[in-house]
PQR file with spaces between the fields and no chain letter, atoms N, CA, C, O and H, PARSE charges and radii, in Angstrom:
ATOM       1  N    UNK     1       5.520   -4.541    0.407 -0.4000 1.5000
ATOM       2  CA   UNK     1       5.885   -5.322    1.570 -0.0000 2.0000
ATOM       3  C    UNK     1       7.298   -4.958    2.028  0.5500 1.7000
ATOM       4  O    UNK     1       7.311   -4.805    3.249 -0.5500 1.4000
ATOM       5  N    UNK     2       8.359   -4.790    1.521 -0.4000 1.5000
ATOM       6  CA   UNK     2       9.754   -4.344    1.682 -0.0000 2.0000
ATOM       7  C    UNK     2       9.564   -3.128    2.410  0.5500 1.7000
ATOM       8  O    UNK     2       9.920   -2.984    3.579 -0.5500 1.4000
ATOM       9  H    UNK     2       8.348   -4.914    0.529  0.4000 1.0000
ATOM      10  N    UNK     3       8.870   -2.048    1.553 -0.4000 1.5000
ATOM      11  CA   UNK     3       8.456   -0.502    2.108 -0.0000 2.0000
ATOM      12  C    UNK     3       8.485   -1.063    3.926  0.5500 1.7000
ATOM      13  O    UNK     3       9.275   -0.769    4.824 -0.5500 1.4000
ATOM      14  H    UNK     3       8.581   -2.165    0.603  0.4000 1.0000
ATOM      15  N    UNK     4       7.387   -1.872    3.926 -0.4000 1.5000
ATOM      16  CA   UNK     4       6.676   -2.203    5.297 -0.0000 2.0000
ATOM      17  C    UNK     4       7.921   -2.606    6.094  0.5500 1.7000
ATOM      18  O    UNK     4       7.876   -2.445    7.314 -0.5500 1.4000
ATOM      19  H    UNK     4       6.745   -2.111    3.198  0.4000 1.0000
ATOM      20  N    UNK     5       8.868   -3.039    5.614 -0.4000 1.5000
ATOM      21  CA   UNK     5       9.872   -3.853    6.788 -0.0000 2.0000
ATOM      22  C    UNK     5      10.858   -2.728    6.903  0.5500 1.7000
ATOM      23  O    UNK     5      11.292   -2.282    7.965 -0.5500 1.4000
ATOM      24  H    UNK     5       8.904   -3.169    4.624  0.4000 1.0000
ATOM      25  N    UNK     6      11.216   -2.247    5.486 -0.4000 1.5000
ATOM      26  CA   UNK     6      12.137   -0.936    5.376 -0.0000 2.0000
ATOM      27  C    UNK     6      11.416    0.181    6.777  0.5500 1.7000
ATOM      28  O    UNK     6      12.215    0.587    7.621 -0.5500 1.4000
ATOM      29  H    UNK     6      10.863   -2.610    4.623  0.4000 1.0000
ATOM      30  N    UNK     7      10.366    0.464    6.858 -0.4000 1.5000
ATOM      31  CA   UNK     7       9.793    1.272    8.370 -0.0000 2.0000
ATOM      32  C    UNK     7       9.688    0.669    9.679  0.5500 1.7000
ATOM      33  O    UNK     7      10.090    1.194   10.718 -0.5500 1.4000
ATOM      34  H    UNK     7       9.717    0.134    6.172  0.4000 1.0000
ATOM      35  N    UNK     8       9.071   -0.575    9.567 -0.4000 1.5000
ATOM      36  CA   UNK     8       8.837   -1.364   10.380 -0.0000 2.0000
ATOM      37  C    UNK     8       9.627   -2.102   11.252  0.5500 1.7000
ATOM      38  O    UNK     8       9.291   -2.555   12.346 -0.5500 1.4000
ATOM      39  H    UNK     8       8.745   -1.000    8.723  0.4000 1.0000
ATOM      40  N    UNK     9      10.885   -2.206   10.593 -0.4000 1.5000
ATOM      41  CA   UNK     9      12.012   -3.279   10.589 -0.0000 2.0000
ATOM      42  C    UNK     9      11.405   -4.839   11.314  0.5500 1.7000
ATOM      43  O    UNK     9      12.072   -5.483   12.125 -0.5500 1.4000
ATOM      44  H    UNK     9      11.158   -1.838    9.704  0.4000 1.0000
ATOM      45  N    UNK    10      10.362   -5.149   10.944 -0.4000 1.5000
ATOM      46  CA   UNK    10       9.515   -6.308   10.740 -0.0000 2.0000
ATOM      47  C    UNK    10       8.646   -6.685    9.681  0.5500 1.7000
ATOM      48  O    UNK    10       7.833   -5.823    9.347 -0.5500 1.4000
ATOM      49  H    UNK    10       9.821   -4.626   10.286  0.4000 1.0000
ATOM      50  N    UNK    11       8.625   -7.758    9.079 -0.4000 1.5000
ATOM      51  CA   UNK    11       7.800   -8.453    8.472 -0.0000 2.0000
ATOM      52  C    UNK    11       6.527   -8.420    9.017  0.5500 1.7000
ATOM      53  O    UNK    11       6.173   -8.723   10.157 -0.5500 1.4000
ATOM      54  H    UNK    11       9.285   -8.458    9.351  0.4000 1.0000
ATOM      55  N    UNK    12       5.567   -7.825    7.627 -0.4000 1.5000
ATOM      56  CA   UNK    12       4.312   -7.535    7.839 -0.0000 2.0000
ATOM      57  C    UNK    12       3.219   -7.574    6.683  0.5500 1.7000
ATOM      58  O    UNK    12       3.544   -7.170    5.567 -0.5500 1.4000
ATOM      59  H    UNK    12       5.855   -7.579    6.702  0.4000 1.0000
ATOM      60  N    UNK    13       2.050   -8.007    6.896 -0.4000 1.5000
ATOM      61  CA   UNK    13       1.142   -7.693    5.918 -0.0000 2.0000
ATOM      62  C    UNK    13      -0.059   -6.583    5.702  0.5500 1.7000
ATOM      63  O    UNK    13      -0.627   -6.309    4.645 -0.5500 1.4000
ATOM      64  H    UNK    13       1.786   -8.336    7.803  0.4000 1.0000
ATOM      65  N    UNK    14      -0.247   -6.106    6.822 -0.4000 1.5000
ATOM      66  CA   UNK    14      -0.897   -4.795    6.967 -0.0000 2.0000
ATOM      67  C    UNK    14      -0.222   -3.149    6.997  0.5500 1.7000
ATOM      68  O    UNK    14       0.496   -2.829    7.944 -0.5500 1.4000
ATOM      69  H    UNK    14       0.215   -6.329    7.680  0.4000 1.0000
ATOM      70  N    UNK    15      -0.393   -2.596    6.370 -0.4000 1.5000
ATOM      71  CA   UNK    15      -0.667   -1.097    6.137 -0.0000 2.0000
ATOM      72  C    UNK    15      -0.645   -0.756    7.679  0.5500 1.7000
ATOM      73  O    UNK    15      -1.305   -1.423    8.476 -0.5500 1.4000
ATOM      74  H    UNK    15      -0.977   -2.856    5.601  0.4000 1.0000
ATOM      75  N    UNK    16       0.247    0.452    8.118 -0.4000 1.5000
ATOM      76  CA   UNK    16      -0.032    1.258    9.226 -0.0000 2.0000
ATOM      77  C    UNK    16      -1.459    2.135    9.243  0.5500 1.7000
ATOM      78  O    UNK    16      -2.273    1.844    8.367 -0.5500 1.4000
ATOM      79  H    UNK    16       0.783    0.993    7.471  0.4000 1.0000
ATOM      80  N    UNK    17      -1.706    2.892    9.924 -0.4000 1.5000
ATOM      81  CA   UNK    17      -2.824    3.264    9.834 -0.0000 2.0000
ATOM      82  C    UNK    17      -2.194    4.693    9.874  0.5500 1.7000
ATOM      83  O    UNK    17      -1.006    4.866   10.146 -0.5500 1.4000
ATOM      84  H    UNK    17      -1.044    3.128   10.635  0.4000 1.0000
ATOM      85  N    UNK    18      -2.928    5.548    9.630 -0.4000 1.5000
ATOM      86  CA   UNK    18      -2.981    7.099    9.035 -0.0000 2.0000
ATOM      87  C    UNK    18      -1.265    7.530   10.431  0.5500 1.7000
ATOM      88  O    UNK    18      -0.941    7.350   11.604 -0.5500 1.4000
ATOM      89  H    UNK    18      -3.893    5.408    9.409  0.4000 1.0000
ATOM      90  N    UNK    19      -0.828    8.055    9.348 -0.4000 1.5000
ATOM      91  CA   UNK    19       0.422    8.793   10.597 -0.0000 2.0000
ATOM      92  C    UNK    19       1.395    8.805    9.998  0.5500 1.7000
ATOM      93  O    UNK    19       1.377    8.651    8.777 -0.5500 1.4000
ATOM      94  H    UNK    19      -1.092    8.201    8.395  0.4000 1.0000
ATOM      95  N    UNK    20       2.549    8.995   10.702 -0.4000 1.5000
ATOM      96  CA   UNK    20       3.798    8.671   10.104 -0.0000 2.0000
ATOM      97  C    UNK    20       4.595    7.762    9.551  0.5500 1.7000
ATOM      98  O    UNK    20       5.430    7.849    8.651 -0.5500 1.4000
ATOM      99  H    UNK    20       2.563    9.120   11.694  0.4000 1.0000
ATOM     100  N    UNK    21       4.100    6.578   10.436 -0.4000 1.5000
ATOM     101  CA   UNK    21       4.742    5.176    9.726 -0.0000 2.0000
ATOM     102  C    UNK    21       3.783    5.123    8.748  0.5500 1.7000
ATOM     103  O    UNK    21       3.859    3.950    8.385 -0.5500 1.4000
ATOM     104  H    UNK    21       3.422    6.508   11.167  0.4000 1.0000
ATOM     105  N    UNK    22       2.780    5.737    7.976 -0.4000 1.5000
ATOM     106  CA   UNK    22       1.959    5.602    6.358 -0.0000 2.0000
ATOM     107  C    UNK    22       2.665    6.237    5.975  0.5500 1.7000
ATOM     108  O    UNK    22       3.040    5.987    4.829 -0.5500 1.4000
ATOM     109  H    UNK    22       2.718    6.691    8.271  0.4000 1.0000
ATOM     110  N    UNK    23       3.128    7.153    6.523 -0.4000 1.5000
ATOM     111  CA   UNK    23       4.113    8.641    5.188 -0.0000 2.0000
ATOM     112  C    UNK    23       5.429    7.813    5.181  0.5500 1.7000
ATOM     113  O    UNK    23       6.048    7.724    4.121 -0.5500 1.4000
ATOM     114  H    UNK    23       2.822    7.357    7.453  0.4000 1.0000
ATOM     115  N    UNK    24       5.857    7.247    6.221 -0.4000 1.5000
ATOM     116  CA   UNK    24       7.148    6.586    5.884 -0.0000 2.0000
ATOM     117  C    UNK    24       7.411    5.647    4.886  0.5500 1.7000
ATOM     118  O    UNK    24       8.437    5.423    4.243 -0.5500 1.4000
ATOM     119  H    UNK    24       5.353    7.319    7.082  0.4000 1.0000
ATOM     120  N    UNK    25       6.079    5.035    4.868 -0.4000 1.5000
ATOM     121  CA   UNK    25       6.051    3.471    3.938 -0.0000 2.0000
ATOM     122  C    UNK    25       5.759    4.316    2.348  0.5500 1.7000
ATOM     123  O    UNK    25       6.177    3.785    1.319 -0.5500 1.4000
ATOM     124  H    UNK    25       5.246    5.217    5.391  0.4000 1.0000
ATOM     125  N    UNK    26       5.109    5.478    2.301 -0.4000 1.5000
ATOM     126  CA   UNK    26       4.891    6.012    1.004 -0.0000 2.0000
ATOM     127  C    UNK    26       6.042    6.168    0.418  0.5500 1.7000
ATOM     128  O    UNK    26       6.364    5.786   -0.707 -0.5500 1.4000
ATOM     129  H    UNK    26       4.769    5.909    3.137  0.4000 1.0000
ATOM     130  N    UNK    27       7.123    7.155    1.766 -0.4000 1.5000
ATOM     131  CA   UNK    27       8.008    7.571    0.549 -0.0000 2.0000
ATOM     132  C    UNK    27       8.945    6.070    0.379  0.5500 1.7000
ATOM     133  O    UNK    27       9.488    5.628   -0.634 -0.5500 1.4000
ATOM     134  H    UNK    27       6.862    7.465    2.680  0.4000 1.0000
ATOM     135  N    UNK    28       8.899    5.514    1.736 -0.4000 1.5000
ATOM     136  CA   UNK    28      10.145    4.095    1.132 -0.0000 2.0000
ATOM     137  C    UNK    28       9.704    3.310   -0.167  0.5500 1.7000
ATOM     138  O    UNK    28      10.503    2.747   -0.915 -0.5500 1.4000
ATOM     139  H    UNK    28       8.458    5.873    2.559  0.4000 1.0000
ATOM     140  N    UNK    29       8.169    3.343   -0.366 -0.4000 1.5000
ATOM     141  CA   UNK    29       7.564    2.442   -1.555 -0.0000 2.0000
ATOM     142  C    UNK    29       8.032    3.614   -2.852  0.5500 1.7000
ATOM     143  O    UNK    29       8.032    3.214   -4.016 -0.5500 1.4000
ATOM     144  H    UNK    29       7.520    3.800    0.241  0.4000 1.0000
ATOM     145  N    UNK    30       8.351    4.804   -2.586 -0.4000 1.5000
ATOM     146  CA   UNK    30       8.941    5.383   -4.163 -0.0000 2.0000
ATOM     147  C    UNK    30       7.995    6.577   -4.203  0.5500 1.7000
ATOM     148  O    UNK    30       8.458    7.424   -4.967 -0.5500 1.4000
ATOM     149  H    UNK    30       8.352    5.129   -1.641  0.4000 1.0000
ATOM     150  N    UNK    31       6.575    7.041   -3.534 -0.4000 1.5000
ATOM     151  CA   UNK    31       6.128    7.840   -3.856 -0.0000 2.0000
ATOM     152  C    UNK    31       6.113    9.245   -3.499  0.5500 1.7000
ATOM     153  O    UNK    31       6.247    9.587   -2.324 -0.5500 1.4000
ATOM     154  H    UNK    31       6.199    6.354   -2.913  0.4000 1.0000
ATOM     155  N    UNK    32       5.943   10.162   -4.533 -0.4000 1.5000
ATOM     156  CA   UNK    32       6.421   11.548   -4.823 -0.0000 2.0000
ATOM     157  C    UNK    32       6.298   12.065   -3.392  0.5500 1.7000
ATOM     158  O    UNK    32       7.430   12.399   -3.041 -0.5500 1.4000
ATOM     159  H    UNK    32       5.835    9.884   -5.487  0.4000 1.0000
ATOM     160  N    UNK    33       5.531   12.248   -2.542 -0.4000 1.5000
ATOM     161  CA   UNK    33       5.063   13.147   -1.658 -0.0000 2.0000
ATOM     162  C    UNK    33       5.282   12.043   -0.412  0.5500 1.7000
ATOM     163  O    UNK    33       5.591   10.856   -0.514 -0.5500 1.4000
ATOM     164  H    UNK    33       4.612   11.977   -2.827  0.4000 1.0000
ATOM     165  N    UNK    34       5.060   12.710    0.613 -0.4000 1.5000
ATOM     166  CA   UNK    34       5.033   11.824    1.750 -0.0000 2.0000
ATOM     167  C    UNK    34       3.488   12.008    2.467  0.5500 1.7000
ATOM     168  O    UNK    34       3.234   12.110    3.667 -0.5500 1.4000
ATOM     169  H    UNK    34       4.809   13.674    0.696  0.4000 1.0000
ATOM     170  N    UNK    35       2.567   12.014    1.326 -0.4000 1.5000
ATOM     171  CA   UNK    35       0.813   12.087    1.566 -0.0000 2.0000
ATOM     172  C    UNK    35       0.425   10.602    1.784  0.5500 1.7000
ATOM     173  O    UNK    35      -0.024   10.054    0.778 -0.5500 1.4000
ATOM     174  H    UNK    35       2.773   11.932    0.351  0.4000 1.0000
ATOM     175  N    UNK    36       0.541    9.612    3.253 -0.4000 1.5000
ATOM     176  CA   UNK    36       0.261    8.635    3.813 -0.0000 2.0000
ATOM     177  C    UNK    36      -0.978    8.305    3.025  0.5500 1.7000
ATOM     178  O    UNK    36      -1.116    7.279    2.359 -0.5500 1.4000
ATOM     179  H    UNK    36       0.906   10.057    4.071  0.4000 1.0000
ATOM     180  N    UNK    37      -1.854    9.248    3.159 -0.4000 1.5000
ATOM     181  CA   UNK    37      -3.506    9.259    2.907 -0.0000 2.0000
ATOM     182  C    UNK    37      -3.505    9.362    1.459  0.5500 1.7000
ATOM     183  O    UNK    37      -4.515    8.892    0.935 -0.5500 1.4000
ATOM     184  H    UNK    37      -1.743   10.082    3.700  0.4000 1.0000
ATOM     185  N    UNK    38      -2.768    9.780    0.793 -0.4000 1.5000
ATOM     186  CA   UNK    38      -2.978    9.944   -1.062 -0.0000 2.0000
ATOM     187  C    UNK    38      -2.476    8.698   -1.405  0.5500 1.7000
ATOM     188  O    UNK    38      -2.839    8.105   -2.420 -0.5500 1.4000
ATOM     189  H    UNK    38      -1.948   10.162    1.218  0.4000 1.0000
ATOM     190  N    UNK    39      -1.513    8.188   -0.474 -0.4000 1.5000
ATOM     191  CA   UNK    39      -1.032    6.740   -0.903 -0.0000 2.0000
ATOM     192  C    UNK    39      -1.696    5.681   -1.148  0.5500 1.7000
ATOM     193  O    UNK    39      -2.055    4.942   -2.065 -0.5500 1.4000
ATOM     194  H    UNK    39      -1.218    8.670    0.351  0.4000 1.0000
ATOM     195  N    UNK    40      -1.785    5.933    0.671 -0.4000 1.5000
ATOM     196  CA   UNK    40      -3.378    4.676    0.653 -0.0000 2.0000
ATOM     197  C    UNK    40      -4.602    4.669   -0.346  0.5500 1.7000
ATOM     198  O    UNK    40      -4.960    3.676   -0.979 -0.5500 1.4000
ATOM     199  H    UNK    40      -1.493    6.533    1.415  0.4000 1.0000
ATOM     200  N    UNK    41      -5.243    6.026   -0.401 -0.4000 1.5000
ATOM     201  CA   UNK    41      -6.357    6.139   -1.401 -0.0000 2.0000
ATOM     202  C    UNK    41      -5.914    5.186   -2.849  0.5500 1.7000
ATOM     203  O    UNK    41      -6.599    4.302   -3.364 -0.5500 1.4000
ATOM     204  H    UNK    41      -4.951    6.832    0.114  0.4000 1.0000
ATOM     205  N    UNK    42      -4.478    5.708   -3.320 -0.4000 1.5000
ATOM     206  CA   UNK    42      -3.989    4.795   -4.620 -0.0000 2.0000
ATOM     207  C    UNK    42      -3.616    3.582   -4.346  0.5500 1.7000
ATOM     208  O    UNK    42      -3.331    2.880   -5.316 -0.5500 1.4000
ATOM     209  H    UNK    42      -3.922    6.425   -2.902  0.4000 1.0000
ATOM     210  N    UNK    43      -3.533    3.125   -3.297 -0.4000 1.5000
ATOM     211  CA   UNK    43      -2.950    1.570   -3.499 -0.0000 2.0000
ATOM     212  C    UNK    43      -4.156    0.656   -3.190  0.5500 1.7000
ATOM     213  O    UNK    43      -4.167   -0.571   -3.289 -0.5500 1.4000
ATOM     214  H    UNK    43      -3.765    3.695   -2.509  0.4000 1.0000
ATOM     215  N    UNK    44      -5.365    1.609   -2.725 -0.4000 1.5000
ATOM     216  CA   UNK    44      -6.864    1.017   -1.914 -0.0000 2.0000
ATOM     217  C    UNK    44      -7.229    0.736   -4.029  0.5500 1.7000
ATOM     218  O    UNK    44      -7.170   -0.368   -4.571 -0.5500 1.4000
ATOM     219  H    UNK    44      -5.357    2.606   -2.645  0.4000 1.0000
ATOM     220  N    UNK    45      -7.514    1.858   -4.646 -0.4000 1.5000
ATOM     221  CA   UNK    45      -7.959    1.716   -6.019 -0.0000 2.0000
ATOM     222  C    UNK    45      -6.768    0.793   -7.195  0.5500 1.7000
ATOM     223  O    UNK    45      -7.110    0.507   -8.343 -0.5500 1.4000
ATOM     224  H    UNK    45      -7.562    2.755   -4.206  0.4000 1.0000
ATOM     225  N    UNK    46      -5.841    0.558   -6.807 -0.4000 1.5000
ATOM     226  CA   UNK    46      -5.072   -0.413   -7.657 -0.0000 2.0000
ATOM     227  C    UNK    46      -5.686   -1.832   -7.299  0.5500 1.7000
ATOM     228  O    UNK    46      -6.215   -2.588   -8.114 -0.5500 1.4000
ATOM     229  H    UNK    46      -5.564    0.791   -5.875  0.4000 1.0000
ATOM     230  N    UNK    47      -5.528   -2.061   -5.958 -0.4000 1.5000
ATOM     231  CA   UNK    47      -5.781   -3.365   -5.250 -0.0000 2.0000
ATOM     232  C    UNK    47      -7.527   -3.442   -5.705  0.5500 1.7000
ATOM     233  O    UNK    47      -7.871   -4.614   -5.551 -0.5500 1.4000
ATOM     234  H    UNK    47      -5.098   -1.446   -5.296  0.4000 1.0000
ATOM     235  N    UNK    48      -8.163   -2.985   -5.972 -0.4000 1.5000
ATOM     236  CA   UNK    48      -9.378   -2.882   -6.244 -0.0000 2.0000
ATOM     237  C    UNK    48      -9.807   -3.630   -7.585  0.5500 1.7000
ATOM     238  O    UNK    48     -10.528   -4.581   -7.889 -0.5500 1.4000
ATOM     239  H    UNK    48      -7.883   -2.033   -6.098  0.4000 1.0000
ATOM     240  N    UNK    49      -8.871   -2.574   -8.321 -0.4000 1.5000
ATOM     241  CA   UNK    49      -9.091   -2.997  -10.111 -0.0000 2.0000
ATOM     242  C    UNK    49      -8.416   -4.393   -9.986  0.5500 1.7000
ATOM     243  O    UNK    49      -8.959   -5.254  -10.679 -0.5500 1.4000
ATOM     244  H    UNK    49      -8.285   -1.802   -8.075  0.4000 1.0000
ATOM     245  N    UNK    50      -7.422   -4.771   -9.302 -0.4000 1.5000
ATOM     246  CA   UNK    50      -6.394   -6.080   -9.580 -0.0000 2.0000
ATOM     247  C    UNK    50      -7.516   -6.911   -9.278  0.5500 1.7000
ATOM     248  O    UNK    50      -7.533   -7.924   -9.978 -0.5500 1.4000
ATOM     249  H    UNK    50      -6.981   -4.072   -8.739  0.4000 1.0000
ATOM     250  N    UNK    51      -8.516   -6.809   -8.414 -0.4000 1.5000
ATOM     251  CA   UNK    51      -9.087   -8.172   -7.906 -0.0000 2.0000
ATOM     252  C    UNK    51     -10.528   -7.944   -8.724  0.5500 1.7000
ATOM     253  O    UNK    51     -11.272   -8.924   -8.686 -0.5500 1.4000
ATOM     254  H    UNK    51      -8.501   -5.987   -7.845  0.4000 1.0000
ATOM     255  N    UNK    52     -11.036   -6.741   -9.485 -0.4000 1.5000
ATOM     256  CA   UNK    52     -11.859   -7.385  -10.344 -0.0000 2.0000
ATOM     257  C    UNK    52     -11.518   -8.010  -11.980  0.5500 1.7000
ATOM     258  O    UNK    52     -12.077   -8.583  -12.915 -0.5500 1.4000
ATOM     259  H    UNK    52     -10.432   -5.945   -9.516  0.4000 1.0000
ATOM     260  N    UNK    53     -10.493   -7.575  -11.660 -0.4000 1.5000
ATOM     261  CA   UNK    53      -9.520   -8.612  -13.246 -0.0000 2.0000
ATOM     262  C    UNK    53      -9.150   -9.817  -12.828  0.5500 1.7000
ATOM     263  O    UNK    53      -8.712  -10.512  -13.744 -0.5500 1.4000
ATOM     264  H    UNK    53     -10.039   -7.110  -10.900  0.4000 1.0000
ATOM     265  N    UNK    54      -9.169  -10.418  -11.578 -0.4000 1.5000
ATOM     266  CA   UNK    54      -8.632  -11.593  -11.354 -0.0000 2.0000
ATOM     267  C    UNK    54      -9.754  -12.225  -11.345  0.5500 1.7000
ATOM     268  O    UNK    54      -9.701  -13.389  -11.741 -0.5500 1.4000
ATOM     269  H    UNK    54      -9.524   -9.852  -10.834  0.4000 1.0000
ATOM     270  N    UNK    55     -11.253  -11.623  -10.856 -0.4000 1.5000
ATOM     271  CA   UNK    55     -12.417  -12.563  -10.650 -0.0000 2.0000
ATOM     272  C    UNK    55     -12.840  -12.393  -12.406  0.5500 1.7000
ATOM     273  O    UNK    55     -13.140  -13.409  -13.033 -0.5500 1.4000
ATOM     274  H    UNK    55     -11.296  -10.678  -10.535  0.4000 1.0000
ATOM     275  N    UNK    56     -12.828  -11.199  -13.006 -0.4000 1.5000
ATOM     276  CA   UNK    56     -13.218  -11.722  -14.182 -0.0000 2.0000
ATOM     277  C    UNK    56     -12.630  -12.822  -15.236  0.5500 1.7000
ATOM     278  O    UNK    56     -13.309  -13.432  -16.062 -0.5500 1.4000
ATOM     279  H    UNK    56     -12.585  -10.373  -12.497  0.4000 1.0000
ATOM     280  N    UNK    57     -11.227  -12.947  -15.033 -0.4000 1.5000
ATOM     281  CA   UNK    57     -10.681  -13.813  -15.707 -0.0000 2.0000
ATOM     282  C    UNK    57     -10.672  -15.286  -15.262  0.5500 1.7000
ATOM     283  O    UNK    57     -10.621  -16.198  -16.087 -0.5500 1.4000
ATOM     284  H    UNK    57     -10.675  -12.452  -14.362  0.4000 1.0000
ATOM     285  N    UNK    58     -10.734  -15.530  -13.694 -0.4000 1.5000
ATOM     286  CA   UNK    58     -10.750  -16.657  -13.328 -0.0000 2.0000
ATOM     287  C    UNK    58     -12.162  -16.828  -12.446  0.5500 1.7000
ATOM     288  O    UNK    58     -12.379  -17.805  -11.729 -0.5500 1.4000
ATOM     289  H    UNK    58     -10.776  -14.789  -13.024  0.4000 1.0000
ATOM     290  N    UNK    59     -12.927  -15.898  -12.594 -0.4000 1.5000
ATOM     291  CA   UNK    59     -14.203  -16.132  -11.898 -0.0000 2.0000
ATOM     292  C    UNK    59     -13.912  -15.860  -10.372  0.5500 1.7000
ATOM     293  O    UNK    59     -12.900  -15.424   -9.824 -0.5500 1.4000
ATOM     294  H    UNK    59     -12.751  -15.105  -13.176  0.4000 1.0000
ATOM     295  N    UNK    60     -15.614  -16.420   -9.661 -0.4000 1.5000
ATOM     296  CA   UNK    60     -15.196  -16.201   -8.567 -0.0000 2.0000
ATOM     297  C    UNK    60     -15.415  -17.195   -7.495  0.5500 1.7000
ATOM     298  O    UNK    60     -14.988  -16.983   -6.360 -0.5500 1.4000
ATOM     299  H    UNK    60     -16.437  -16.774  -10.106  0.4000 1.0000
């Protein structure tokens, strides 16, 4: 979310969509490359696993 305001210079809850402001938010979030699309792919599969550990532990 910081990444997002650090590019944005607004408060936000959505992801840019494929372009530069994604490569921007990659590298401001810390990551190696400025691959918008390799980002997203990893933060799509983190956010993924987080929410089937949250339904398995607390159901759904």
């Amino acid at each position: 979310r910081n990444a997002l305001v650090l590019v944005r210079g607004k408060a936000t809850d959505q992801l840019p969509g494929p372009g530069r402001q994604l490569n921007a938010v990659a590298l401001a979030a810390g990551w190696d490359s400025d691959d918008g699309g390799e980002f997203l792919d990893n933060y799509l599969r983190v956010t993924r696993r987080a929410k089937a550990v949250v339904r398995k532990v607390f159901g759904e």
